[in-house]
KEGU-702869 format. One record per atom (N, C-alpha, C): z, y, x; residue in one letter. Coordinates in pm, whole numbers, padded with zeros to 5 digits, always signed. Example, Ala and Ser with C-alpha at 12.3 -4.5 7.8 and 13.67 -1.06 7.14 Angstrom:
KEGU-702869
+00780-00569+01319A;+00780-00450+01230A;+00780-00330+01320A;+00708-00225+01285S;+00714-00106+01367S;+00787+00003+01290S;
This chain:
KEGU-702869
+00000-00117+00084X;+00000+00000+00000X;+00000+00124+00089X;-00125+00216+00016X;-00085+00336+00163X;-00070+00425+00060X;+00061+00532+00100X;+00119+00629+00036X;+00060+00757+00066X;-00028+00772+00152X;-00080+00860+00183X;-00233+00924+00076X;-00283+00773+00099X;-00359+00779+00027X;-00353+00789-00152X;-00241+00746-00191X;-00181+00752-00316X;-00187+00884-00354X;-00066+00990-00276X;-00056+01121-00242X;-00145+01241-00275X;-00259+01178-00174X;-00393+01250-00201X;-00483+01266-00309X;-00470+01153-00349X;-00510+01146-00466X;-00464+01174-00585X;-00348+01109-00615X;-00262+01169-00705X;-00234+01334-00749X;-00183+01378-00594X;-00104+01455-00554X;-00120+01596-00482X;-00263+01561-00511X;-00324+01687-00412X;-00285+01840-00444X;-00252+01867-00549X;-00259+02002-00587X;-00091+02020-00561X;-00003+01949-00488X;+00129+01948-00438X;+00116+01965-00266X;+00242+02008-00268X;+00221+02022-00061X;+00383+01920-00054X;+00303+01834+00051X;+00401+01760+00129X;+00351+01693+00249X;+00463+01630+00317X;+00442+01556+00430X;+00501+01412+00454X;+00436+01358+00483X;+00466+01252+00502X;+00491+01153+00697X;+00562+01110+00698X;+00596+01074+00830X;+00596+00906+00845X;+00493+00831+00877X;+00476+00725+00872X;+00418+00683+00698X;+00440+00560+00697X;+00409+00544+00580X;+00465+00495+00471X;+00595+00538+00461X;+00726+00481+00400X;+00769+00610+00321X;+00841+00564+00165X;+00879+00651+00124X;+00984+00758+00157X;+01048+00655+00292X;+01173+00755+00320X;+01100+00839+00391X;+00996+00873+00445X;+00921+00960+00551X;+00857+01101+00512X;+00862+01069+00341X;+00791+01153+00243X;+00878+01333+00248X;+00848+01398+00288X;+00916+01542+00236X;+00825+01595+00144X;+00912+01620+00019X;+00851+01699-00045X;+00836+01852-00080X;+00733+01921-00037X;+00757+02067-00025X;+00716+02149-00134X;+00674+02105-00246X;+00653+02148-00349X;+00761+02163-00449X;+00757+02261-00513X;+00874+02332-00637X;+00886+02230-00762X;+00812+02132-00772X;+00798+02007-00870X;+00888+01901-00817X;+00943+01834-00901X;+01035+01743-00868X;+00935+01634-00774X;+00982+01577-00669X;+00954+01469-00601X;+00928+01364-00699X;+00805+01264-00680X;+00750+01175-00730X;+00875+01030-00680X;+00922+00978-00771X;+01024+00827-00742X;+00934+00766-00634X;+00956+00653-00595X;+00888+00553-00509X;+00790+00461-00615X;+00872+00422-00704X;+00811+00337-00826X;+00709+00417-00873X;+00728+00563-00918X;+00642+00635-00977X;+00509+00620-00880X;+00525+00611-00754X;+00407+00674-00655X;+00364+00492-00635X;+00393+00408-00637X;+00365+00268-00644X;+00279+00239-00727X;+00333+00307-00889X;+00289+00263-00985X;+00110+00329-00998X;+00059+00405-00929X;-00047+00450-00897X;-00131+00380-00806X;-00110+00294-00772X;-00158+00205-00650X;-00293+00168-00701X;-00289+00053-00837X;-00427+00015-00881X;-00570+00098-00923X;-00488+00217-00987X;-00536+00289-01033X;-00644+00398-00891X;-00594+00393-00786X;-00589+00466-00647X;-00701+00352-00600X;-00667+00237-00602X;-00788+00139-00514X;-00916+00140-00624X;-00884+00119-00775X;-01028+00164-00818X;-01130+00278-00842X;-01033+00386-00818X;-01102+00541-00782X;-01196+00551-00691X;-01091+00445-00565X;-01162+00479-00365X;-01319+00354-00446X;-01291+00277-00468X;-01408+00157-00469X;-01487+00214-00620X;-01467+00288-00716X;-01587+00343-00765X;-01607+00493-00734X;-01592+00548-00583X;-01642+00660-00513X;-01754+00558-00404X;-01675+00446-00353X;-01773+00397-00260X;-01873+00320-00323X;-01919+00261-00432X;-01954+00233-00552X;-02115+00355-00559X;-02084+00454-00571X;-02140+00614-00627X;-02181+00640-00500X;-02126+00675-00385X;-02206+00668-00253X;-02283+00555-00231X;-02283+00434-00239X;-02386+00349-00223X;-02483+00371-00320X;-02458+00413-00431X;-02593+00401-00506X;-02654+00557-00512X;-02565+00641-00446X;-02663+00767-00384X;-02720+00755-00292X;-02693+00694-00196X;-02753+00657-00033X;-02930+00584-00127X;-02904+00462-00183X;-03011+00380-00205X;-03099+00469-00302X;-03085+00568-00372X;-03147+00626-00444X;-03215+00761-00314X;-03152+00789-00306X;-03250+00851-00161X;-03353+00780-00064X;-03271+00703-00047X;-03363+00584+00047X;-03516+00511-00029X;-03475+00519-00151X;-03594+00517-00220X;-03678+00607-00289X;-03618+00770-00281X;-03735+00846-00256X;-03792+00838-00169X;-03775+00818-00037X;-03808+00875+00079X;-03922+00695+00139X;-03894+00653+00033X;-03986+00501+00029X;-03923+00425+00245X;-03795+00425+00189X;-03770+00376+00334X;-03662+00248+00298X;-03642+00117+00357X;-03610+00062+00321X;-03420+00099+00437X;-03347-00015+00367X;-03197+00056+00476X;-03210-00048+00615X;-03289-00091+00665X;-03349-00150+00759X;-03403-00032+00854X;-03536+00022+00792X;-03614+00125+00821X;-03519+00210+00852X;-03395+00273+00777X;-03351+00388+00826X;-03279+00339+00959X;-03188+00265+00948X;-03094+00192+01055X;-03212+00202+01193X;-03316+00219+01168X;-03423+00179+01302X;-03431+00335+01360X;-03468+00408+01245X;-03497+00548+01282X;-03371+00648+01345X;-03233+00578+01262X;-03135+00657+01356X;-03020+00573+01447X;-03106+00494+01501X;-03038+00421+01622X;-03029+00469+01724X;
């Protein structure tokens, strides 16, 4: 589980820091009450299917370019080696 990444996502429009990757590491510097551990856990699934339908949406932007440009992802891999 990365809390960081939770954070960011979740949490972005909050300021904090985090020190390793453990909840005790977490300072929270925002005027909003600190998020529980459970609370910031409980975001976890929700956090891995965001990241995997962004990387999801970048792959099928990459291939939609790649097929204007009538180049296969072979072809490009050749051209910027």
């Amino acid at each position: 589980m990365d809390l960081t990444l939770i954070l960011s996502k979740k949490y972005k429009n909050h300021t904090w820091s985090i020190d390793g990757n453990s909840y005790a590491g977490l300072e929270w510097l925002s005027d909003t009450t600190k998020p529980s551990e459970e609370e910031l856990l409980s975001h976890w699934d929700s956090v891995l299917s965001e990241v995997e339908a962004e990387a999801e949406a970048k792959a099928a932007q990459k291939a939609a370019l790649l097929n204007r440009l009538g180049l296969t992802q072979e072809e490009f891999n050749t051209l910027t080696a």
